[in-house]
C-alpha positions as CSV (number, residue, x, y, z in Angstrom):
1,X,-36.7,24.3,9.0
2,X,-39.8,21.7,8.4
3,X,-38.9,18.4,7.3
4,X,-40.5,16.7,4.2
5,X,-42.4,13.2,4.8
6,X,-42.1,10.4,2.4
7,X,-44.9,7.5,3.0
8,X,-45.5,4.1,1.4
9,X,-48.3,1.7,2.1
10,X,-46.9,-2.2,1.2
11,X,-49.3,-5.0,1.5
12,X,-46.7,-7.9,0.4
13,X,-48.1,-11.5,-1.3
14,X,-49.1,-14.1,1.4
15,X,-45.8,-15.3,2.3
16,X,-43.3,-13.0,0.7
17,X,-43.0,-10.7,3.9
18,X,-39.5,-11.5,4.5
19,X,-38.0,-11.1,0.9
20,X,-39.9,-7.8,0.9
21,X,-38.6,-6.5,3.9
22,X,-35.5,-7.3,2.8
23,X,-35.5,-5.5,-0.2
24,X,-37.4,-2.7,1.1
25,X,-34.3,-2.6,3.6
26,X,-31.6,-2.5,1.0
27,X,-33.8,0.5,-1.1
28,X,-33.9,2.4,2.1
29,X,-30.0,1.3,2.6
30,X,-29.4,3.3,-1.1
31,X,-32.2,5.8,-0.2
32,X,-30.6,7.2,2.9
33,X,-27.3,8.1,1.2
34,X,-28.9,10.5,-1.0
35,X,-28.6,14.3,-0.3
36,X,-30.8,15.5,2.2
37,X,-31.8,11.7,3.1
38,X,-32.9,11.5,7.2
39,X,-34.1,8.3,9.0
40,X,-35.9,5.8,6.6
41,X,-38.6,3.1,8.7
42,X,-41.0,0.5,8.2
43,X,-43.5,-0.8,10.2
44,X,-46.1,-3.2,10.1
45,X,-49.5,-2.4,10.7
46,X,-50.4,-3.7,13.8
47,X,-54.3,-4.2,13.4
48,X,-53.1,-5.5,9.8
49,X,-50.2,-7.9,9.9
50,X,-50.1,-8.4,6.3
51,X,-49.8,-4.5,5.7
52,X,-46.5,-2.1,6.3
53,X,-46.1,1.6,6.2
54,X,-42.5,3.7,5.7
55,X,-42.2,7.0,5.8
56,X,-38.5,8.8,5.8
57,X,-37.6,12.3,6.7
58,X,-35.9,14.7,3.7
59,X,-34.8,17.8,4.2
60,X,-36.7,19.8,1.3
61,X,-38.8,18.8,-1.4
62,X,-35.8,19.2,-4.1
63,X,-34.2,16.9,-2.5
64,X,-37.0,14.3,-2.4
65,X,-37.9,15.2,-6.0
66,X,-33.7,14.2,-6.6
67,X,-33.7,11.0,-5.3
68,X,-37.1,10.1,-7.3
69,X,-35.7,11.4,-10.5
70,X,-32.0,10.1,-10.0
71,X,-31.2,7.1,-12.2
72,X,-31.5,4.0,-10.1
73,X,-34.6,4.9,-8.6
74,X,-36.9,3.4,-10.4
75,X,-34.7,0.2,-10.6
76,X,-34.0,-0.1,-7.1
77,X,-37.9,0.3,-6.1
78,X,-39.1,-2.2,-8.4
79,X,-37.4,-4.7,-6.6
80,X,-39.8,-3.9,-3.6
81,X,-42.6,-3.9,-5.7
82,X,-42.3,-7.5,-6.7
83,X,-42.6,-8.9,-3.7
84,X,-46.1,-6.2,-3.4
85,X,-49.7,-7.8,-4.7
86,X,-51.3,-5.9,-7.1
């Protein structure tokens, strides 16, 4: 069975890193409890401190297109996204 790759690139506003990162880690938190869910991460870039990549494991697409669709989704990700620079 091959797994499915979910992958974000975050470049946060200057000094909003932590309130992003905490978000990010309470969507990931929600995230992982959804069918088919694996490990969740984020890193920061390390030639680019100001940018940070996830990426999570799912075990099919279906189950990745789920968790996109499901209700709270959107919600829950915004609250990521306002920490993000346009």
């Amino acid at each position: 069975m091959s797994e499915i790759c979910t992958t974000g690139i975050w470049c946060p506003k200057t000094s909003r890193e932590p309130e992003f990162v905490a978000a990010w880690t309470t969507f990931a938190g929600w995230a992982s409890g959804m069918p088919g869910a694996g490990t969740l991460r984020l890193t920061r870039d390390e030639g680019d401190a100001g940018r940070f990549v996830s990426f999570g494991g799912w075990r099919s697409k279906e189950a990745v297109r789920a968790w996109e669709g499901s209700p709270d989704f959107r919600h829950r990700h915004g609250r990521g996204l306002d920490h993000v620079g346009a």
